[in-house]
Every structure is written in structure tokens, then in C-alpha cells.
C-alpha positions in Angstrom: -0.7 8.2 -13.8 -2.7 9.3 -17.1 -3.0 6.9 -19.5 -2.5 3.5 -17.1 -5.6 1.3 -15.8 -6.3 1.8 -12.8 -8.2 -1.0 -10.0 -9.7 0.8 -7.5 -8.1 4.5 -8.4 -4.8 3.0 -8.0 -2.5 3.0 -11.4 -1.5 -0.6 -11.7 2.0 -0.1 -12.6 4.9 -2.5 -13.2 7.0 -4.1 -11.4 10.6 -4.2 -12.5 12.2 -5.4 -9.4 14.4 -2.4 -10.3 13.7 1.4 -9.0 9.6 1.3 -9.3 6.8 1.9 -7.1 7.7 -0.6 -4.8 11.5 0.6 -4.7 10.2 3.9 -3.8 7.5 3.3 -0.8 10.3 1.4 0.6 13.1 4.3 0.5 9.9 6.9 1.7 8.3 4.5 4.3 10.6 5.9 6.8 9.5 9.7 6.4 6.0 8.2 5.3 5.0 6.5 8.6 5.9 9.7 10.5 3.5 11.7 8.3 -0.2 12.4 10.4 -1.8 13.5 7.6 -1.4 12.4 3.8 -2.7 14.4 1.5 -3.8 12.3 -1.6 -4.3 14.2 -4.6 -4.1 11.3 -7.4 -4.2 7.7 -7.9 -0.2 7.3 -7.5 -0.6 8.9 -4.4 -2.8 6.4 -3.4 -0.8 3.7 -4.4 2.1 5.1 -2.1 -0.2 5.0 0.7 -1.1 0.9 -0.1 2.5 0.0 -0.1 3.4 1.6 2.8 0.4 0.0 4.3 1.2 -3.4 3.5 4.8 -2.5 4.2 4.0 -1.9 7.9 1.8 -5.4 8.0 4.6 -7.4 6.7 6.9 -5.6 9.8 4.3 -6.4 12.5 4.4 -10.1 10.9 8.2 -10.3 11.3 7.9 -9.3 15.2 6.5 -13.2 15.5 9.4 -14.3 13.4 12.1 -16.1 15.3 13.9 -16.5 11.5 14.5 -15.0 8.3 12.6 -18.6 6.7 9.5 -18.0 9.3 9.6 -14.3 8.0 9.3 -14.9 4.5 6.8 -17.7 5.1 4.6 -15.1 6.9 5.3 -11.9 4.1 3.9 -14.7 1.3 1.2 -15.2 3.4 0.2 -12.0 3.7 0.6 -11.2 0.3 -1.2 -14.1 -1.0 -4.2 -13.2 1.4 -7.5 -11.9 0.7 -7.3 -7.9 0.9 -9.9 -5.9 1.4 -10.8 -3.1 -1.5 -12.8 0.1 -1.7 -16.5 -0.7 -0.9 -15.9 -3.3 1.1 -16.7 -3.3 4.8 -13.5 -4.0 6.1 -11.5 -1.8 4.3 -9.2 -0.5 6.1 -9.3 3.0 4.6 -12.7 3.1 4.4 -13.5 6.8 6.1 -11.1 8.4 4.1 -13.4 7.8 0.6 -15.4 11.0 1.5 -12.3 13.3 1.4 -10.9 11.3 -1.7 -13.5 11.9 -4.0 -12.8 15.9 -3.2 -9.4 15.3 -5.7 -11.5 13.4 -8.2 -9.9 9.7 -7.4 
């Protein structure tokens, strides 16, 4: 991730709708979710762990849905949400900051 801008350590990359970040979250969040322990070493590390963050939020959303239209109504909603960011109180990675700043992001 040298050489992109970053918000909050996390490379803002684009999105192509075509094989990028998104694309791969989605084909790791399987094996991702399983994982205990992450270790995050740079900023597009941290972006992996975001996706498959929200990624998990929009599937807890769906359990409510009763049909595809009611589950994209809630996914928008969630996306257009207000999201908590590092420093805020209710971040939801908050802890983790400490150990983060030990690989410099």
C-alpha cells in the first residue's frame, strides 16, 4: 500500500467492481472468520480486517430478512450508517491500537 492515501491507516483503494479489495475479503472471509488471531502488519491488512468486519454485519442483518428486497434494504442501511473510526469510543477495534502501532500503522 506505499504510495496510496490512507484514512485511518487503511489504503483507500479502488473499487472496480471487478477482482479488488472487496472481491478478495469476500473469497477469504471464509478462512478469515475462522482465524483467532490476525496478525496485522500494514495498512492493507487492516483493510482486510474492515471488510470482513462489515461483511459479517451485513450477514447478521440478513438473518432478519424474510427477502432478498428486505436484505438489500438493510446492507444499504448499514452501509450508509454512521461508522465508528479509530479514536472514537465506540470503535469496535479499539484495544487492538496498542498492538498496531508495534508494525508502525
Amino acid at each position: 500500500d506505499a504510495g496510496m492515501k490512507h484514512a485511518c491507516g487503511v489504503p483507500m483503494v479502488p473499487i472496480t467492481g471487478t477482482d479488488d479489495a472487496i472481491d478478495d475479503a469476500l473469497n477469504a472471509f471464509r478462512a478469515n472468520v475462522l482465524f483467532r488471531k490476525f496478525d496485522v502488519r500494514c495498512g492493507a491488512d487492516k483493510l482486510l480486517v474492515v471488510l470482513t468486519f462489515f461483511a459479517s454485519e451485513v450477514l447478521k442483518r440478513f438473518e432478519r430478512c424474510a427477502n432478498k428486497g428486505e436484505g438489500e434494504k438493510a446492507a444499504k442501511e448499514l452501509a450508509l450508517a454512521r461508522f465508528a473510526c479509530p479514536g472514537d469510543g465506540d470503535f469496535e477495534f479499539g484495544g487492538t491500537r496498542r498492538r498496531l502501532r508495534a508494525y508502525g500503522v
